[in-house]
Legacy VTK file of the C-alpha trace (Angstrom):
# vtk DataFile Version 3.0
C-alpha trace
ASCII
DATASET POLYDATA
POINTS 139 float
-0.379 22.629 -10.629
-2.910 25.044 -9.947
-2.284 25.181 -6.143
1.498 26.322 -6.722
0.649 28.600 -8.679
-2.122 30.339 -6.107
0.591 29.305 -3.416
3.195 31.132 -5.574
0.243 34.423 -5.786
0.078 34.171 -2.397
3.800 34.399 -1.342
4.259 37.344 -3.878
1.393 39.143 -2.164
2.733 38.387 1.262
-0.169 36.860 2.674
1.627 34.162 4.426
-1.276 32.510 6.656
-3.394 31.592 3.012
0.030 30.437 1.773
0.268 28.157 4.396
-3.336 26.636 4.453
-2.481 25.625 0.647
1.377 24.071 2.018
-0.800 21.738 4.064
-3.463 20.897 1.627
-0.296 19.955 -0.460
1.110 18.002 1.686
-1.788 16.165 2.373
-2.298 15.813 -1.133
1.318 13.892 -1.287
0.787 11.803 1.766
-2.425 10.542 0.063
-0.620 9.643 -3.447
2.119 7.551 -1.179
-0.401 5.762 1.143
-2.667 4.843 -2.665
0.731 4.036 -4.033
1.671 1.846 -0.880
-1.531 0.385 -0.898
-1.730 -0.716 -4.571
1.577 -2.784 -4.008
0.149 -4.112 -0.251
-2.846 -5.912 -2.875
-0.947 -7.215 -5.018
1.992 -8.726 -2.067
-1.179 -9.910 -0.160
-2.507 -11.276 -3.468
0.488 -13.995 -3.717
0.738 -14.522 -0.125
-2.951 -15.849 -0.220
-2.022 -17.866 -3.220
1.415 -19.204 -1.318
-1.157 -20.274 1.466
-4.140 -20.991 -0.126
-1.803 -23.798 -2.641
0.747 -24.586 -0.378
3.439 -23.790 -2.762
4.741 -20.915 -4.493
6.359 -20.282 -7.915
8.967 -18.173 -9.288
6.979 -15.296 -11.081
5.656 -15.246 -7.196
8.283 -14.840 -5.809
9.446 -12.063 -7.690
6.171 -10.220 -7.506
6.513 -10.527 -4.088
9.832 -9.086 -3.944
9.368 -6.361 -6.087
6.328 -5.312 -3.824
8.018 -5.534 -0.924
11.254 -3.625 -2.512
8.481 -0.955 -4.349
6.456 -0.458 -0.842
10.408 -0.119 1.456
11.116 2.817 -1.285
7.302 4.658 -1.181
7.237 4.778 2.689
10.759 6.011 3.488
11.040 10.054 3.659
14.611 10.098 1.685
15.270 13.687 2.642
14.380 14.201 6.264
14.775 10.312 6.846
11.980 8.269 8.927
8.861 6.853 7.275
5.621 8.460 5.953
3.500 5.665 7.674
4.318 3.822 11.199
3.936 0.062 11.760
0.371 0.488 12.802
-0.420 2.779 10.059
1.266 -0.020 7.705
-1.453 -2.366 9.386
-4.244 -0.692 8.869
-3.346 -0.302 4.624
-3.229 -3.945 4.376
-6.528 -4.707 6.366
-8.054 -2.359 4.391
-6.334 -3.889 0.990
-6.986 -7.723 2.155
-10.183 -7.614 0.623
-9.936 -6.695 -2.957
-6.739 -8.778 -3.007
-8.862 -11.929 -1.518
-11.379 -10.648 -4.221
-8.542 -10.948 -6.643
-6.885 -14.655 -5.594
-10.245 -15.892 -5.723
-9.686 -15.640 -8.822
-6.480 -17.267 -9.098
-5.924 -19.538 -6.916
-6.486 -23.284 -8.277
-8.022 -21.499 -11.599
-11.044 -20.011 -10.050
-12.052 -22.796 -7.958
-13.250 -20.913 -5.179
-15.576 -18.032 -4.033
-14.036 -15.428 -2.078
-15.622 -16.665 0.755
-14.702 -20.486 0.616
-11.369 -18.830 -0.164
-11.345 -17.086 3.304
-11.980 -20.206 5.057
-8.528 -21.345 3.394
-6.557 -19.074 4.300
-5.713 -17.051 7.795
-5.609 -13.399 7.076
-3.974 -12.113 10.275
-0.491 -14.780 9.438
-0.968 -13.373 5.989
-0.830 -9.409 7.122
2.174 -10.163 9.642
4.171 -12.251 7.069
3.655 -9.101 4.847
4.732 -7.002 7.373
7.455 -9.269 8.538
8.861 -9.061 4.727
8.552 -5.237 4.484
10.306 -4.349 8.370
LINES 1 140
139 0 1 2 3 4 5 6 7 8 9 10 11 12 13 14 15 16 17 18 19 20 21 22 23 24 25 26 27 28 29 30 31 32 33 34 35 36 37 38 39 40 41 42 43 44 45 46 47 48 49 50 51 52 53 54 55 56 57 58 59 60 61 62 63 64 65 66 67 68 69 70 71 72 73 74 75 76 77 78 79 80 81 82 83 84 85 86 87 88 89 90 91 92 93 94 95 96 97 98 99 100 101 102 103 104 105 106 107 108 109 110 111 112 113 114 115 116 117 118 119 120 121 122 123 124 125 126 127 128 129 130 131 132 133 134 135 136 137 138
């Protein structure tokens, strides 16, 4: 709130270069909140995707976790005004490599009760089939 209201200063004093530095820092402020928002939903889709692997079956409260991510993630990454996406394909990529850990960290917990550490876990499961099915569901 307080940069609109020293962007707001600024415009009413006419100093339009100042203005504009605190335009960008807002936008970059709003492009951070989607990609955190984008990337709390990839942890939790990658989260049931390891478990679907990891068990070799799936269940119904799954399956709608997974849907809603994917659904949640389609919404926070498309622009609805000027159309197109915040994040590309690649850029996509990169937020669930970086979100595959905590979410392995997570199943580990999960998946047959607790049975295994994260990294026995890892052995389980192939994270690269993981990431592209994820991917595959959100394109």
């Amino acid at each position: 709130m307080e940069e609109i209201l020293t962007l707001k200063s600024l415009l009413l004093q006419g100093n339009i270069s100042e203005a504009l530095v605190i335009v960008e820092e807002l936008e970059e402020m709003s492009r951070e909140d989607k990609i955190n928002n984008i990337r709390n939903y990839a942890k939790v889709l990658l989260l049931h995707l390891i478990k679907q692997q990891a068990e070799h079956r799936t269940t119904r409260s799954w399956d709608v976790s997974i849907r809603n991510c994917v659904r949640e993630i389609q919404i926070k990454n498309k622009r609805r005004k000027s159309g197109g996406y915040y994040l590309t394909s690649e850029e996509l990529r990169l937020i669930f490599e970086e979100a595959y850990p905590s979410a392995l960290d997570n199943a580990s917990l999960e998946v047959e009760e607790g049975r295994y550490e994260v990294e026995e876990l890892e052995s389980k499961v192939d994270q690269n089939v993981i990431i592209n099915q994820a991917l595959n569901l959100i394109q």
